[in-house]
Backbone as CSV, one residue per row, in Angstrom:
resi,resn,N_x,N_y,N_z,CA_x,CA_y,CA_z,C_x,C_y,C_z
1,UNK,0.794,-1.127,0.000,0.000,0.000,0.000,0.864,1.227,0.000
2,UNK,1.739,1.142,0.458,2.783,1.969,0.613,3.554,2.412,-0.615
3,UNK,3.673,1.296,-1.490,4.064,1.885,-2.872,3.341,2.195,-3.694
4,UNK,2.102,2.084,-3.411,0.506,2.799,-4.180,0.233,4.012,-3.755
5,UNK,0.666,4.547,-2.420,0.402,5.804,-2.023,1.576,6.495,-2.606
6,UNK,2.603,5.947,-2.559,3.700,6.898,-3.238,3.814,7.583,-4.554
7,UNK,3.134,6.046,-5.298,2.903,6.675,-6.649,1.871,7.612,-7.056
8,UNK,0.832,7.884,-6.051,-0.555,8.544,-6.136,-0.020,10.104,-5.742
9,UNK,0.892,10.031,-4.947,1.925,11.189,-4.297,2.253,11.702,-5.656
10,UNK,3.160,10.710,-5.995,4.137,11.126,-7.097,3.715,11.603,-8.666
11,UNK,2.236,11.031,-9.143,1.367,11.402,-9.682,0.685,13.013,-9.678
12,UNK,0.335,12.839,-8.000,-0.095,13.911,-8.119,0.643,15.368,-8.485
13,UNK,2.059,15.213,-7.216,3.170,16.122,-7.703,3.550,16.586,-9.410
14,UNK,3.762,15.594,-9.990,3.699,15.787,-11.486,2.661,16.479,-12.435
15,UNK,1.695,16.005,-11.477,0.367,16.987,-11.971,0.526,17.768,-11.579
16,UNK,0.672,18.293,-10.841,0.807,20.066,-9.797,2.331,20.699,-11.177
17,UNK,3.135,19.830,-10.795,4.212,20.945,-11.574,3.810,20.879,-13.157
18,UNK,3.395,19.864,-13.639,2.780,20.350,-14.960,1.868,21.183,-15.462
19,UNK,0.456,21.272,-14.044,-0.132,22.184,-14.068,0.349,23.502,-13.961
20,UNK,1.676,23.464,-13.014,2.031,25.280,-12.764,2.824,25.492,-14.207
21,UNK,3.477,24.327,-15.017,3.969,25.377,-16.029,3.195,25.620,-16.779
22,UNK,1.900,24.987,-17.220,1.137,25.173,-18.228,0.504,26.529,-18.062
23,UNK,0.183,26.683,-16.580,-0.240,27.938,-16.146,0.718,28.910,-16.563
24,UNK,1.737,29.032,-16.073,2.850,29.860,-16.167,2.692,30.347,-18.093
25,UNK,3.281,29.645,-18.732,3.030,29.734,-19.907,1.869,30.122,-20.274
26,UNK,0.850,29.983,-19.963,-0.656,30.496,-20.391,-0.430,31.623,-19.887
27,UNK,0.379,32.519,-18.674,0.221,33.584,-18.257,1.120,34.648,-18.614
28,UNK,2.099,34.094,-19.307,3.488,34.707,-20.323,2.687,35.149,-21.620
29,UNK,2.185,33.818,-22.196,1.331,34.107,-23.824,0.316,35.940,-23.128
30,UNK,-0.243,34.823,-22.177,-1.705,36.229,-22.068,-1.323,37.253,-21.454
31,UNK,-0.309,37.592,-20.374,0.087,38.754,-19.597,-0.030,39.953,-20.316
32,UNK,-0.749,40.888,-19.629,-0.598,42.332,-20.267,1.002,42.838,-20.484
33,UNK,0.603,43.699,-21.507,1.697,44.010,-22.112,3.003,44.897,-21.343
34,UNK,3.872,45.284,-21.410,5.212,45.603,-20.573,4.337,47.282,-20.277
35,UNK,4.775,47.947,-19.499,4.129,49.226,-19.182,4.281,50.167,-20.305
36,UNK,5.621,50.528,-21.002,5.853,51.153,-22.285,4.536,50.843,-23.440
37,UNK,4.539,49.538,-23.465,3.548,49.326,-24.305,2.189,49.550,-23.863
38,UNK,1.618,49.634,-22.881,0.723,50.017,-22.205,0.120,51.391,-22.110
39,UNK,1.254,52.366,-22.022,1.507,53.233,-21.923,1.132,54.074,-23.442
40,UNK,2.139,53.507,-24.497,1.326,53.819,-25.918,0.123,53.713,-27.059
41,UNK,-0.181,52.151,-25.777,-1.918,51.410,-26.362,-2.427,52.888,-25.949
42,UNK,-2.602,53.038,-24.471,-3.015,53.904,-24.095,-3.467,55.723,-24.689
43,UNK,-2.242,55.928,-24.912,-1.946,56.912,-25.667,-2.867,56.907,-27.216
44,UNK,-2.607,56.188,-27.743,-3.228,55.771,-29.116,-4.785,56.006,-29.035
45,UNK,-5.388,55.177,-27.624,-6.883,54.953,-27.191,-7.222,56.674,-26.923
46,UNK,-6.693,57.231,-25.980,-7.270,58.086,-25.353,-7.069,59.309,-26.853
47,UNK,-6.076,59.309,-27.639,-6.114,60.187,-28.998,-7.218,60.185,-29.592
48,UNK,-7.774,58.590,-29.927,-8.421,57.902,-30.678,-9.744,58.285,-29.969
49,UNK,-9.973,58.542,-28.640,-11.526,58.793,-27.757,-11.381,60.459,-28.040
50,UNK,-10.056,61.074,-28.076,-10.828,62.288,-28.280,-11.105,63.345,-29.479
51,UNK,-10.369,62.228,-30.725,-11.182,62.495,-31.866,-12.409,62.612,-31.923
52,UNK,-12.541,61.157,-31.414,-14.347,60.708,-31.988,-15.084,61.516,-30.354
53,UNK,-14.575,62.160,-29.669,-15.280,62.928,-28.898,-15.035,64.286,-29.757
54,UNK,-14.114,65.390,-30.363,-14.165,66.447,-30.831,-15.455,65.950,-32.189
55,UNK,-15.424,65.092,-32.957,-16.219,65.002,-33.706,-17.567,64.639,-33.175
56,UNK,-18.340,64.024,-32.288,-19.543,64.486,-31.727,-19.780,65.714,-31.707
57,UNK,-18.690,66.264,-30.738,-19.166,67.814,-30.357,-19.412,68.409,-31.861
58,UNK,-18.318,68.554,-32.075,-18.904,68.867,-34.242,-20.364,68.427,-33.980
59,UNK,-20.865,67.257,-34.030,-21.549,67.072,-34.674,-22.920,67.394,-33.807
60,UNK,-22.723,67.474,-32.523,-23.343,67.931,-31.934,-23.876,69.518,-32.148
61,UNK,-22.956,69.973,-31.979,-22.408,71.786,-32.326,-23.279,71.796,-33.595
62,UNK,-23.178,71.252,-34.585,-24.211,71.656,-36.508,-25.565,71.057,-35.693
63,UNK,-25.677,70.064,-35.316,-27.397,69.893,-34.815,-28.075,70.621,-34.343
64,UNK,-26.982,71.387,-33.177,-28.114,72.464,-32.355,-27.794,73.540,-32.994
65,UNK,-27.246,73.537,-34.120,-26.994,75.156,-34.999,-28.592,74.764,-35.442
66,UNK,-28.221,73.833,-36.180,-29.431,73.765,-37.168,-31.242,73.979,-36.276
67,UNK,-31.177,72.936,-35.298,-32.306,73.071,-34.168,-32.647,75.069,-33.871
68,UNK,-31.176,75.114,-33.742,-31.468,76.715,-33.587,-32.215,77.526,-34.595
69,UNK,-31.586,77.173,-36.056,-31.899,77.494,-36.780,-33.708,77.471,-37.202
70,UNK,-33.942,76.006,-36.956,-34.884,75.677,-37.242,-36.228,76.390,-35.798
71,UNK,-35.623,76.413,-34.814,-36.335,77.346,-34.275,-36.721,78.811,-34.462
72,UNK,-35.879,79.297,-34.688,-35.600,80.788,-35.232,-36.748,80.724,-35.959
73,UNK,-35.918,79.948,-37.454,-37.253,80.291,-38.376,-39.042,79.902,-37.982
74,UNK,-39.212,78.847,-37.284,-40.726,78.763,-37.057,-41.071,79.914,-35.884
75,UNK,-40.308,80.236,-34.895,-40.843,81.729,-34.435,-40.636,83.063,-35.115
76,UNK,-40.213,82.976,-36.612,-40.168,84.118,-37.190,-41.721,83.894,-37.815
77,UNK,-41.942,82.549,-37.851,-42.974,82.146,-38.742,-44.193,82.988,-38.062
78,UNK,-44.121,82.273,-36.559,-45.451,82.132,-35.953,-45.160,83.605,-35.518
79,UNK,-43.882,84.494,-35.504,-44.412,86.111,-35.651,-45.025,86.759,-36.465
80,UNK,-45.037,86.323,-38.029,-45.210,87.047,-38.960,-46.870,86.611,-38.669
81,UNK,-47.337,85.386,-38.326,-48.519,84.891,-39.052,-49.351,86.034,-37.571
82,UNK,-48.655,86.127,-36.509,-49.034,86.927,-35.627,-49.353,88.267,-36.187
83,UNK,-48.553,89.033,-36.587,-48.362,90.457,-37.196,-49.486,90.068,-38.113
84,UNK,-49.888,89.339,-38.795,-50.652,89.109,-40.205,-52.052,89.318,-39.687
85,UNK,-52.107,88.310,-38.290,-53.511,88.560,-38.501,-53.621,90.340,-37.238
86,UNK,-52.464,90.339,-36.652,-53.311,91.614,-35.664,-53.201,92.730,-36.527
87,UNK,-52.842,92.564,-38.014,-52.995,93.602,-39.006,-54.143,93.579,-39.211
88,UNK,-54.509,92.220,-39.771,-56.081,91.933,-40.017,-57.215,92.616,-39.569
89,UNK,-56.962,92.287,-38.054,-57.971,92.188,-36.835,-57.870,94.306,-36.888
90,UNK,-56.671,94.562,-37.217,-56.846,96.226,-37.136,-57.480,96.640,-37.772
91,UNK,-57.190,96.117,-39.166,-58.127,96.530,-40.345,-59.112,96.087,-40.206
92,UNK,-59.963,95.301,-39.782,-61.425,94.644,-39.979,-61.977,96.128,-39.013
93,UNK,-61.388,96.411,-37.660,-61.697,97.244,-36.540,-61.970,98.335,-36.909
94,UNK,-60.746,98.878,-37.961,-61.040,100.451,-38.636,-62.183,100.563,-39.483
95,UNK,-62.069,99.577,-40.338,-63.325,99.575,-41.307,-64.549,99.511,-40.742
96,UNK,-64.756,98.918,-39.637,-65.741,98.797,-38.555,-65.949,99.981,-38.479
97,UNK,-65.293,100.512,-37.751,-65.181,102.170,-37.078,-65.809,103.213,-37.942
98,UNK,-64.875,103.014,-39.478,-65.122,103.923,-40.866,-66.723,103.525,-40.630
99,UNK,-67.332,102.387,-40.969,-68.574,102.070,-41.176,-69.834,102.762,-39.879
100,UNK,-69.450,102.683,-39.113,-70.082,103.397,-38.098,-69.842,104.400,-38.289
101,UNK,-69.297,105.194,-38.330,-68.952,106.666,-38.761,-69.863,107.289,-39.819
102,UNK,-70.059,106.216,-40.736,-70.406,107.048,-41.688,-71.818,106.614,-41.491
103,UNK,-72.488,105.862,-41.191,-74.057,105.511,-40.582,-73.893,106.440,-39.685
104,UNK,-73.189,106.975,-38.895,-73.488,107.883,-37.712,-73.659,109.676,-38.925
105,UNK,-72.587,109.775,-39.459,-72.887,111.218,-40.187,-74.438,111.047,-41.468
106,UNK,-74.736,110.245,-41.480,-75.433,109.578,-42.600,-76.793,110.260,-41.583
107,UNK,-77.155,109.436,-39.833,-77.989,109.512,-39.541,-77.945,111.038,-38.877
108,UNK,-77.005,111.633,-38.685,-76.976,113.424,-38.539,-77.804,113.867,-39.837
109,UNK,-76.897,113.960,-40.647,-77.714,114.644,-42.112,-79.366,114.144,-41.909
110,UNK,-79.149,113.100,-41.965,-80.940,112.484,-42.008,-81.829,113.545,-40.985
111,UNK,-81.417,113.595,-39.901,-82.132,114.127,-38.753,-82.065,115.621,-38.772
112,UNK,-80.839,116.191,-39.313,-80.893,117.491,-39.973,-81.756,117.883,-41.125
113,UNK,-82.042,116.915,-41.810,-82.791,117.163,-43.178,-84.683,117.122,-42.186
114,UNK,-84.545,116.347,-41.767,-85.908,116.042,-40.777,-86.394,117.622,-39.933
115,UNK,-84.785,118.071,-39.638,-85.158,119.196,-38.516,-85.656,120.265,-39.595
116,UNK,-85.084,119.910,-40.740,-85.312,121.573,-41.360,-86.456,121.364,-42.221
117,UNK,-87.116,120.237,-42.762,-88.225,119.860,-42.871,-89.691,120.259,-41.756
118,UNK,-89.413,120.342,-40.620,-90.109,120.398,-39.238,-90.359,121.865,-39.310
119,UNK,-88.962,122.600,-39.573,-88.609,124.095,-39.463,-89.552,125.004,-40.724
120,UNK,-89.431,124.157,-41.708,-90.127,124.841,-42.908,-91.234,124.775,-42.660
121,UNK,-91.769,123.278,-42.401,-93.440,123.124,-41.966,-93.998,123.939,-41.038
122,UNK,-93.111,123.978,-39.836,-93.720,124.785,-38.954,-94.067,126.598,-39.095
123,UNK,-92.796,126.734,-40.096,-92.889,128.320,-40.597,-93.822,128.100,-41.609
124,UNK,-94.024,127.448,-42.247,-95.290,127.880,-43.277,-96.817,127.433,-43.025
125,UNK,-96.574,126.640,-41.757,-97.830,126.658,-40.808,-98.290,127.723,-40.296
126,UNK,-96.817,128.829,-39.199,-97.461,129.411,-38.940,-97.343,130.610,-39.619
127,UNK,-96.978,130.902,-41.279,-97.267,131.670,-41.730,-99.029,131.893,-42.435
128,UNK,-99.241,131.010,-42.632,-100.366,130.263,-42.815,-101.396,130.863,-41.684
129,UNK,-100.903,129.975,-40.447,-101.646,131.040,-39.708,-101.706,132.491,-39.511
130,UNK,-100.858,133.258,-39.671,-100.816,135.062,-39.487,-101.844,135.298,-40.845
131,UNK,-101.312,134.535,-42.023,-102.267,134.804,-43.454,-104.136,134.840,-42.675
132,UNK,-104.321,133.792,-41.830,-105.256,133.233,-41.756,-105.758,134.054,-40.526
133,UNK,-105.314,134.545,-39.629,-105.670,135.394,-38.754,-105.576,136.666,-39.210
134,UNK,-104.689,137.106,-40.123,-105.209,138.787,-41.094,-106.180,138.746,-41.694
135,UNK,-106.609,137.773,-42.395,-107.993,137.640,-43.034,-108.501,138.337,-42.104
136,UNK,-108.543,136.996,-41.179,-110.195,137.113,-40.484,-110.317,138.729,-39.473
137,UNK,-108.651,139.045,-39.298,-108.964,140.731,-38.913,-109.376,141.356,-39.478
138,UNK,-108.391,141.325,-40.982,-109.036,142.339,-42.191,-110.730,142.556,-42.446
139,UNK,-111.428,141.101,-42.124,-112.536,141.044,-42.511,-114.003,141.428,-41.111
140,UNK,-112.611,140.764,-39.791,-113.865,141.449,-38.701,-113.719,142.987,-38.976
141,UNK,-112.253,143.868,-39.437,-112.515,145.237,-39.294,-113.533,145.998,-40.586
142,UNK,-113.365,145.106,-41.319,-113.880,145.517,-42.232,-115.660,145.697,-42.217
143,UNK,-116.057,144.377,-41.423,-117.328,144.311,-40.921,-117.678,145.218,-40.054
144,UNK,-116.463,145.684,-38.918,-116.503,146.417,-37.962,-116.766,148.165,-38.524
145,UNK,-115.735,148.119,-39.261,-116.219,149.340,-40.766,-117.949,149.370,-41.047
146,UNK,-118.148,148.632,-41.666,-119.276,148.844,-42.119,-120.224,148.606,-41.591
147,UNK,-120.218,148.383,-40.029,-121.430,148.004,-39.275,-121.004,149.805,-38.446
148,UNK,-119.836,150.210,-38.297,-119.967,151.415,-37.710,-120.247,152.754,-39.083
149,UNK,-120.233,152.065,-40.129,-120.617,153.325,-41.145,-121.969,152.881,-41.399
150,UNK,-122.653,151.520,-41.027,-124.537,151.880,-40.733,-124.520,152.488,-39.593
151,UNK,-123.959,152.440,-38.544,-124.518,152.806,-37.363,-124.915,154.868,-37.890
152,UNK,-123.267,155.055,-37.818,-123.078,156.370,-38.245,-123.980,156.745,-38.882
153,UNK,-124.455,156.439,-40.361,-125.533,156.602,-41.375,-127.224,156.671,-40.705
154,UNK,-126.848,155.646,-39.638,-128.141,155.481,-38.984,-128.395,156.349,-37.899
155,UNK,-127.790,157.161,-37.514,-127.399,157.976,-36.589,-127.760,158.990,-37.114
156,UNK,-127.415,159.526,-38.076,-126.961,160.670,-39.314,-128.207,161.034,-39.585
157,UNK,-129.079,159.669,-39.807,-130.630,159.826,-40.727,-131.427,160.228,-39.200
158,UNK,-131.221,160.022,-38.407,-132.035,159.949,-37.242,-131.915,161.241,-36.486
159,UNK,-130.530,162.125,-36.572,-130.172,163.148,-36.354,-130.996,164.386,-37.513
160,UNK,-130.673,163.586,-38.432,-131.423,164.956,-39.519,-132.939,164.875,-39.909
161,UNK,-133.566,163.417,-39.361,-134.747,163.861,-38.907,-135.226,164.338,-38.022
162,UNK,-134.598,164.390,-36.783,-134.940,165.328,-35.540,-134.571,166.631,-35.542
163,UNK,-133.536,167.048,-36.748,-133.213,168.253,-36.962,-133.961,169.450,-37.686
């Protein structure tokens, strides 16, 4: 038993040091590279990150030009269409205004033409009347005349028959 354990020993040992060189060697092939070289991967990488970082920003930088751009112009837009209509809305207001205005001088004249219509009627009403009340003076004096030239006459005859 004793020379079965030895060889299981001796087995195993052989396995252990074959395993450490295989390791070893697997860790020579794969080991990162010496620091110099490390050092210039490096170098190369971080050049290489801040290209393709200056070129984002580029590209970043024309996007929000353009975004800018493209803002600009739709609030120039939505100013103009602003200005467009409170032009509109002015002009519809004035013409409004004009239009009332002129129904308002329209209904002056009217009511002026009415007043002086009223004015004429009433003066040739009451000229009408003075016509119409001289008559009837002219004609009570006239009656008044000739009822005091019978009286007189009658007076006259009545006198120069008692005379």
């Amino acid at each position: 038993m004793s020379s079965n354990s030895g060889g299981d020993t001796g087995a195993f040992l052989a396995g252990f040091v074959i395993g450490g060189l295989v390791g070893a060697a697997t860790a020579l092939i794969l080991a990162p590279q010496s620091g110099e070289e490390t050092r210039a991967e490096l170098a190369t990488r971080s050049e290489a990150l801040r290209r393709a970082s200056e070129q984002r920003l580029q590209e970043y930088r024309v996007a929000a030009e353009t975004y800018a751009d493209q803002a600009q112009e739709q609030a120039r837009i939505v100013l103009d269409e602003g200005r467009s209509r409170m032009t509109g809305a002015i002009e519809r207001g004035q013409q409004k205004v004009d239009e009332l205005s002129q129904q308002g001088k329209e209904q002056v004249s009217r009511l002026r033409e009415q007043a002086q219509e009223a004015a004429n009627t009433a003066s040739e009403t009451a000229t009408e009347a003075v016509d119409t009340a001289q008559e009837k003076v002219d004609e009570a004096a006239e009656s008044a005349q000739e009822t005091v030239e019978e009286v007189t006459d009658d007076v006259d005859d009545k006198l120069e028959g008692n005379a």
